[in-house]
C-alpha positions in Angstrom: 1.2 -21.4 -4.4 4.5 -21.6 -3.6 5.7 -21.2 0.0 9.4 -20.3 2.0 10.8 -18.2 4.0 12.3 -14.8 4.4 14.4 -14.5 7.9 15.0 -10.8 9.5 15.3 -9.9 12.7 13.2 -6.6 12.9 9.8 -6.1 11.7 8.8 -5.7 7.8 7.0 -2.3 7.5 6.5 -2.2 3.1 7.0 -3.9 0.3 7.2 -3.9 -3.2 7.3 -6.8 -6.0 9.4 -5.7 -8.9 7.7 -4.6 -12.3 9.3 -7.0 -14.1 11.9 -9.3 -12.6 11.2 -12.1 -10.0 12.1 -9.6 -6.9 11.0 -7.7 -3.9 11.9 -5.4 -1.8 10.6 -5.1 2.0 11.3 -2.0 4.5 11.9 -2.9 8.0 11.3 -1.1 11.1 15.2 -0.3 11.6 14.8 1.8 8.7 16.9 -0.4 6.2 15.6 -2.0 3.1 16.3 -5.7 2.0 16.2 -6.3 -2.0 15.4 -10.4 -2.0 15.7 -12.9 -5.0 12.6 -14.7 -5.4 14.0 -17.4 -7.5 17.4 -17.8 -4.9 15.1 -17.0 -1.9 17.7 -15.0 -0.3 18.1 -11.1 0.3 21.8 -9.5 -2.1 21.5 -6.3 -1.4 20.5 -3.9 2.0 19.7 -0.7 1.5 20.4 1.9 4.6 20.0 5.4 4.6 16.3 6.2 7.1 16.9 6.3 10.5 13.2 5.5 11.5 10.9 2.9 10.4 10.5 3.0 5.9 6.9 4.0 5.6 6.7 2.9 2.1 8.8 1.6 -1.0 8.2 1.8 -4.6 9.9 1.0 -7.5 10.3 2.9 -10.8 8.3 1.7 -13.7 10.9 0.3 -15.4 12.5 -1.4 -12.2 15.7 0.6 -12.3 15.1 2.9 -9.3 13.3 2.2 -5.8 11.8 5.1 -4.3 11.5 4.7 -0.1 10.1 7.5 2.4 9.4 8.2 6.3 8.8 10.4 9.7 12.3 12.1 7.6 10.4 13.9 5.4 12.7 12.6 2.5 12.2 10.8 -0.6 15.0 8.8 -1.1 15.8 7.6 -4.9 18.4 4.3 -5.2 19.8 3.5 -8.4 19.4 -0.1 -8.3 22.8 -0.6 -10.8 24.9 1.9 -8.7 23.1 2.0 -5.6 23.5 5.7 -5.7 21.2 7.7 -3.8 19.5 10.8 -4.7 17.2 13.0 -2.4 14.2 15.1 -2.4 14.8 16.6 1.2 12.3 19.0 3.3 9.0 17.7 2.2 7.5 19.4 5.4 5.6 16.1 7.0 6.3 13.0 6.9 5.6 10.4 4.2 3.2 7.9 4.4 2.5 6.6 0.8 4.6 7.0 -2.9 3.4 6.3 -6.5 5.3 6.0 -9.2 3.6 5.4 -12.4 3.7 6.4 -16.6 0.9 8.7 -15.7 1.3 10.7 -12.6 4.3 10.8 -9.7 3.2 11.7 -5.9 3.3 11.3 -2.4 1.1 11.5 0.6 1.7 13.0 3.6 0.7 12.1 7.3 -1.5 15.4 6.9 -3.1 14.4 4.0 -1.2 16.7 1.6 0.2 15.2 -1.7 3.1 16.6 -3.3 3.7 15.6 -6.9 7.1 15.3 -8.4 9.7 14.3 -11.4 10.5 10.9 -10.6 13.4 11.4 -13.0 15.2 14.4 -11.7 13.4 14.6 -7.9 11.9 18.0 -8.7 8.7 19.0 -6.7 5.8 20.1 -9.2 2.7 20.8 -7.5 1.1 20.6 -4.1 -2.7 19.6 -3.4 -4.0 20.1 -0.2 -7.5 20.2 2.2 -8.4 16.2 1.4 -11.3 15.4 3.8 -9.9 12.6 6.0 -11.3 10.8 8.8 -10.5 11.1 12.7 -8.2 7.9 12.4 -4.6 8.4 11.1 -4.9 6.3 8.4 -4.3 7.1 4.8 -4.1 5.0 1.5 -2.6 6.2 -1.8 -3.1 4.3 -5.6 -3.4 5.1 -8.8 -6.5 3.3 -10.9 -5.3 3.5 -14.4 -8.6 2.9 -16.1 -10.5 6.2 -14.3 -7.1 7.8 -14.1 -7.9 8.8 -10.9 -5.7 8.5 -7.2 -7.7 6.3 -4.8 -7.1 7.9 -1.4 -9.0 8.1 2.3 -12.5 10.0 2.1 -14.9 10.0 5.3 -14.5 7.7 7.6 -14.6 4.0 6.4 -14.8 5.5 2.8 -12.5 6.2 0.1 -12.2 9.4 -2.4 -11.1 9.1 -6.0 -9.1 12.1 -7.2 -8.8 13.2 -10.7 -6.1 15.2 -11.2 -6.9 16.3 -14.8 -10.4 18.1 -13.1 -8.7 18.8 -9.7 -11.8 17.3 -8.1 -13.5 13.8 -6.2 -15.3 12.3 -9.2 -16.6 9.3 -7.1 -16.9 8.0 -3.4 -16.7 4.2 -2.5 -18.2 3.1 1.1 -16.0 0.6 2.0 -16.7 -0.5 5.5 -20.2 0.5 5.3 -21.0 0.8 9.2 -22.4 4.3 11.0 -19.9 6.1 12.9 -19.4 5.2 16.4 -16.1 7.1 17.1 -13.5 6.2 18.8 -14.1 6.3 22.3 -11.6 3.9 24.0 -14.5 2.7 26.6 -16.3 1.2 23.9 -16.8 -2.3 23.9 -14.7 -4.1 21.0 -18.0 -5.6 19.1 -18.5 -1.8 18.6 -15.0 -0.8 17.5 -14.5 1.8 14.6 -13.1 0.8 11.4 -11.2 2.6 9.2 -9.7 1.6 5.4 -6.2 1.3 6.0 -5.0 0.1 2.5 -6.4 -0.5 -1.1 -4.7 -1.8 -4.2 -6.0 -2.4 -7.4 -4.7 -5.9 -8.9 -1.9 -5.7 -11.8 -4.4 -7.4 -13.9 -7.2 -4.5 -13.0 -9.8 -7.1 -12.4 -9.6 -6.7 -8.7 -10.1 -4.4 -6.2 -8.0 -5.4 -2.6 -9.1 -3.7 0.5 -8.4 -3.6 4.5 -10.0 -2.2 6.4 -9.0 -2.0 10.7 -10.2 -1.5 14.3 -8.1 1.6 15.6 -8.0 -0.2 19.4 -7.5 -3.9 18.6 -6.1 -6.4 16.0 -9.4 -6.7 14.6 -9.2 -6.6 10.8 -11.4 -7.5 7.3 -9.7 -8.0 3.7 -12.1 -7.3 1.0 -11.6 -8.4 -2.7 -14.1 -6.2 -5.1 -14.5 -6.8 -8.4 -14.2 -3.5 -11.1 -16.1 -2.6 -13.3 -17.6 0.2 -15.1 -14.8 2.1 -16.4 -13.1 1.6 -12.8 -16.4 3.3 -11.3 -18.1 0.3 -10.2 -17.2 -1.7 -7.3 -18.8 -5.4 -6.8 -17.8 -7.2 -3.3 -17.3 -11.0 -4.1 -15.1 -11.9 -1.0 -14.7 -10.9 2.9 -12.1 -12.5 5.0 -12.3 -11.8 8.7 -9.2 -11.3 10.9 -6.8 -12.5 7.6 -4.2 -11.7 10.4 -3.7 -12.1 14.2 -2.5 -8.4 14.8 -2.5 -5.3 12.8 -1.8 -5.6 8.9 1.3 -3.5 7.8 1.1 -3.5 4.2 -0.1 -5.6 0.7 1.1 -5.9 -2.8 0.1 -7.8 -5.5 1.8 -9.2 -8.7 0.5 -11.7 -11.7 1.6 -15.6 -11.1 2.7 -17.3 -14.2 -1.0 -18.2 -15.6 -1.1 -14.3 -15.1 -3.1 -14.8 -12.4 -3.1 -12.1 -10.0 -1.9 -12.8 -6.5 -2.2 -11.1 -3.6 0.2 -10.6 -0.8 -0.1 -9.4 3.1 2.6 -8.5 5.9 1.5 -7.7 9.6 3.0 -7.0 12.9 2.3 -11.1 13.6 5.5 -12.1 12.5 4.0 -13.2 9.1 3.1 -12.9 5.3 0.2 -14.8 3.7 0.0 -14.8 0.1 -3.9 -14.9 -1.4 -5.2 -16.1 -4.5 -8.6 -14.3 -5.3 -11.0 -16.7 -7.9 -14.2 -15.2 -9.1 -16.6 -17.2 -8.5 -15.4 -19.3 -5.2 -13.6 -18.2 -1.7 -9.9 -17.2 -1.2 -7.3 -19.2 -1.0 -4.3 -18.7 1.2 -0.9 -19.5 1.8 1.4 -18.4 5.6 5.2 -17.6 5.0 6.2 -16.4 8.3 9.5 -13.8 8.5 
């Protein structure tokens, strides 16, 4: 796997890979946005328009837009020829999460509301609302093409998949699988809540990425699942303990050129590590610090 290094001075809060060209885009904690040549290595463009940390960045199906949200309450839409920007203002809380895909549009909120929406003309379209959530402020938004169903935060440690078609939780996944404890800040550590934090399903749809969190300490666990079962079955083939020294911010995936899917972590360590998931042996791992 190759290996280098991308220089910033603040923090990388998101990313995205490109759909189709050899690029990526990371959000940074001074609310700009840095489009980077993978090939070159180096950043052409910086987008600037949040004033806050970018929550989350996504880019259009086709790669011509990027899509990037926050505490604003605004979805912001750049054309990536003109770097035009286009606005869907007064969302009423503050974005967390944006899909973009052939199927369905949406974004979650910090109150676990999803608003879905045009991608092509920025126009609002429905509103869903009363998600059970856990205690921890931590939400996760994907799309799963092959139950076409959104993968979001359930019960604590769990996650819920939505279909939108039956406007109802067709199946439950127990991710962390430990009994709630809470989160009393007294506790001691080796009894610290964890919550799922982020999933993402692999551009290949073979795997299953998960992280899962302690709310009080850097204590983390990346889980690669195996799907199966018309993306209803859920087989864990890898755990990874503290894949980072402090919190993890965000993950991506794309396909290598043996289209070979890759996985790729950011955190508030200063650091990226990029993961290669194999089937039937242990991940391997590769540090490109920021």
């Amino acid at each position: 796997v190759d290996k280098f290094r991308l220089s910033f001075a603040c923090n990388a809060t998101c990313l995205a890979f490109h759909p189709s060209a050899p690029g990526l885009a990371i959000g940074y904690s001074d609310g700009s946005i840095l489009l980077w040549d993978l090939v070159s290595k180096t950043s052409f463009r910086k987008l600037h328009w949040h004033s806050n940390p970018v929550s989350d960045i996504c880019f259009s199906t086709d790669g011509s837009h990027l899509f990037s949200g926050g505490i604003e309450t605004v979805l912001v839409r750049w054309n990536l020829e003109t770097f035009q920007k286009y606005f869907l203002p007064r969302l009423g809380c503050a974005i967390r999460y944006i899909l973009v895909s052939d199927s369905i549009s949406c974004i979650i909120h910090a109150n676990n509301e999803i608003t879905l929406f045009d991608p092509s003309n920025l126009k609002p379209l429905k509103k869903l609302l009363n998600f059970q959530r856990s205690e921890a402020p931590s939400i996760v938004l994907k799309y799963e093409h092959e139950s076409d169903t959104l993968i979001l935060n359930g019960q604590v440690g769990s996650l819920s998949f939505y279909s939108p078609s039956m406007a109802s939780t067709v199946y439950s996944l127990d991710v962390v699988q430990q009994n709630f404890i809470g989160y009393n800040n007294n506790a001691v550590d080796s009894l610290s809540q964890y919550d799922v934090t982020h999933a993402l399903v692999s551009k290949n749809n073979i795997w299953f990425y998960t992280i899962e969190q302690s709310r009080k300490n850097a204590f983390s666990r990346l889980k690669a699942w195996i799907i199966g079962g018309n993306g209803r079955n859920f087989e864990l083939k890898h755990c990874i303990e503290s894949p980072h020294d402090k919190t993890i911010n965000h993950i991506d995936s794309c396909l290598n050129s043996s289209f070979n899917d890759i996985l790729v972590t950011c955190s508030y360590d200063g650091s990226t590590k990029i993961w290669n998931p194999l089937v039937s042996s242990k991940f391997e791992s590769t540090d490109a610090s920021y």
